[in-house]
Each structure stands twice: as C-alpha cells, then as structure tokens.
N, C-alpha and C positions, 0 to 999 in steps of 0.2 A: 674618239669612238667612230667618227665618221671620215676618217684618213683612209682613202683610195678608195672612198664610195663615193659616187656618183647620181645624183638622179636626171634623167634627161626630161620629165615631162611625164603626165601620164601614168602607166606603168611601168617606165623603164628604168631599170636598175644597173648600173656599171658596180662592178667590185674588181680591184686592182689588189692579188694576193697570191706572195710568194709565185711569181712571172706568169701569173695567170689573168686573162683579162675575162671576167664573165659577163654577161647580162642578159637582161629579160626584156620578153614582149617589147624590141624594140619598134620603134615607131614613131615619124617623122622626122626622124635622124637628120641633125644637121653638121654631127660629126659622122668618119667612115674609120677609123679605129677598127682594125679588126680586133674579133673576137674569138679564144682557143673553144670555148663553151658558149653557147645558144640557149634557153630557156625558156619556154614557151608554155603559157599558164592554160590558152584553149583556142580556140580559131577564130572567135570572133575578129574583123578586118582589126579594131584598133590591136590587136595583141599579139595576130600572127598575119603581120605585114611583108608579104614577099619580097616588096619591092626593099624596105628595110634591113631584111633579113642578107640579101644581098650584099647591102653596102659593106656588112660588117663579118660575113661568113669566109673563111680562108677556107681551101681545100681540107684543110686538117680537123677542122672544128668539129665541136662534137655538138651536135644536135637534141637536146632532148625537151622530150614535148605528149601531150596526149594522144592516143587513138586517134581522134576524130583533125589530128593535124595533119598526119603522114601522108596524105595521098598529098599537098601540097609542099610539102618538105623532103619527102622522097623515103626511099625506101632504111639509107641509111639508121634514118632517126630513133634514136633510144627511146621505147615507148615508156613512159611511166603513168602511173594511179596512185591515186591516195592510197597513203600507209605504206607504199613503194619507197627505198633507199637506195640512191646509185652512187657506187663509189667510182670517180671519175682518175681517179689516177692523180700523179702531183698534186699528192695534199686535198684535192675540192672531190667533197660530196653533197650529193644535192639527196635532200627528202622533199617527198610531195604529199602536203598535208590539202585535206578537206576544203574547194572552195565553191559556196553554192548559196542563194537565196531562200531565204525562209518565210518569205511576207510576200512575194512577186514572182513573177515566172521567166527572167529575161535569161537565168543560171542556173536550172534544174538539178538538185543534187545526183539525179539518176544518170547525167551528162558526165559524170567521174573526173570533173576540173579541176584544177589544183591552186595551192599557190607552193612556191618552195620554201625551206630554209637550205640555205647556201652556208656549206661550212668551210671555210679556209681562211688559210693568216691566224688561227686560231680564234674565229669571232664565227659566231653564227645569226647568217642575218637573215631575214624571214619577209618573205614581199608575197603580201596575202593572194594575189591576183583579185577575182571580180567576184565578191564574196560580201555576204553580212555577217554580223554578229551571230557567229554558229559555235557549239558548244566545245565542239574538236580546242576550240583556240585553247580551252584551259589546258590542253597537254602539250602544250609548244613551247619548247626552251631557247630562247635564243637572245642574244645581247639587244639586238636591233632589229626594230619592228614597220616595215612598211605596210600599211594599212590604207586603203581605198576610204574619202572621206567626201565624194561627191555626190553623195544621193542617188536619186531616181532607178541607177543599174545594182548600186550597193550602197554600204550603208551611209548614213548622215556623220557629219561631223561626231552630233552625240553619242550615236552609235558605235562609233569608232573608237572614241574615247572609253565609252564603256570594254569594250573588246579590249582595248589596249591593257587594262586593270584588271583582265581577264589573263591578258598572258604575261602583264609585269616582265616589261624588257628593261636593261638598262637606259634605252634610248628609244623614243617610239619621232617616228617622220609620219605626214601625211602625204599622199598622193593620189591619183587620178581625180584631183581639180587643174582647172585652169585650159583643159581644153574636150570638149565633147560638153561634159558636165562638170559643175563644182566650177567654185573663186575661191579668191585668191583669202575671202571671206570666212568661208567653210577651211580653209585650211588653219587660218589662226584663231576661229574657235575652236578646233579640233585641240590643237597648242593649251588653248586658255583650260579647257577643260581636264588634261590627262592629268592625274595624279603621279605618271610618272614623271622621270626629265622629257619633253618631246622638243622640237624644232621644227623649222621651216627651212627647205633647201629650195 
C-alpha cells in the first residue's frame, strides 16, 4: 500500500505514480528530487517553505496551493479551496478537502485551508494538512490516510485515531510529530489506538 510513498518528516508527503513525482508542504528537505507537482496545504512557514519549495521545483512543475500562498509562489500557482477538484493531467488529480480547527484558533476555518487527496497509480491518498477532527472527514474516500497527530496546532494522537474511524482508509500513517510538535510517542499511540491497519514511517 505504501510503495512509492514517501514521508520526509512533518507534513511532507512524496508519491511516486506512473512517472509522476508529487509532494506536499515540503519542508526541511534533505533530499532535492524534483518534483512535476507542488502541493501546498496554507502558508504557514512550516508548510509553504520557499526556501524548500526551491530545492525541489523544475521550470515545468505545477504549483497548486491556496489564496493566501500566491503572492509567495507567484502568479503561476493553481488556486484551489475546499470542495475544489483539479485534474492535473497524466493520470494525477488532486481534491482539496476541509482543513481547520474547531477547539483553537491557530487554523480558522474562514482561512479556506485544505488538506488534499492525491489520486494516481490508482490509490488515492489523503494528507489532512493542519486540521482536527472536523466532520467533512466522514466524506473522504481514499486508500491511505495521512493525518496530523501532534497536538497543540491539531489534533492529539486520540483525536486522530478517532478521525481515522471516521474516514476508514485502508491504511492510516501519522504525521506532523517529531518536529515543531508531537514524539515519536504520540505517533505510536496514534498506531496503538486506530481500528484500522495504521503504521509508522
């Protein structure tokens, strides 16, 4: 299930599918791989890293990202919002579902953030970006579930695990612990708890 997927850390997601390389909110990249696709969940620095964005952007790459990114991305950039569907050509479409706080104010849902699910290779994989347990999740179809299990900015390991039983993937990963917020901790109680299959990458 997790052949040509990638996690670098945080929220960063590689998927390697039918000679496309895509990824998200790259950030602190310690490989430079480029990438044909860019995805960019809102602007906070860990998630739209320029400097990141860089290492891994070719002339040809396609940028897509919300509003509030474009004046640092350029003019090029494919706007999207939630409920938004972009079909990107060779096989990869990306949707932008609902990502926003409902107990804290660090992710306003009137900020129109996303997270995507990424379809190609035929698997559709879903990397919530900086989101809690929000209701949207129950409509989300998709094999493999990246979900935020660090606290403070989103939701708690528990949390997360409950959302994951909310969207029943074949596969659920946790991510953004181990650096900002969240251990290594919070990641394998995330594991201990999903009812579904989950892992640790």
């Amino acid at each position: 299930m997790l052949t040509g997927i990638t996690w670098h850390g945080h929220a960063t997601v590689r998927i390697e599918a039918g000679g496309n390389s895509i990824i998200t909110d790259p950030y602190q990249l310690k490989e430079t791989k480029p990438a044909n696709v860019i995805l960019i969940t809102h602007s906070h620095f860990d998630h739209l890293s320029l400097e990141d964005v860089k290492k891994v952007r070719r002339d040809d790459s396609v940028l897509v990202a919300t509003a509030d990114c474009v004046e640092q991305l350029g003019p090029k950039t494919k706007v999207i919002a939630p409920g938004q569907r972009i079909d990107l050509g060779n096989g990869v479409t990306v949707e932008a579902h609902p990502a926003y706080n409902v107990d804290k104010d660090f992710h306003p849902k009137a900020n129109g953030w996303v997270g995507y699910v990424v379809e190609a290779g035929g698997r559709r994989v879903y990397i919530a970006g900086d989101t809690d347990r929000i209701p949207e999740m129950k409509g989300i179809k998709c094999d493999v579930a990246f979900l935020p299990v660090g606290g403070t900015y989103t939701m708690t390991a528990e949390q997360a695990a409950a959302a994951a039983k909310d969207i029943d993937p074949k596969l659920a990963v946790p991510m953004h612990w181990g650096n900002i917020v969240g251990t290594r901790a919070d990641a394998e109680r995330f594991v201990e708890l999903c009812e579904c299959e989950a892992r640790l990458m």
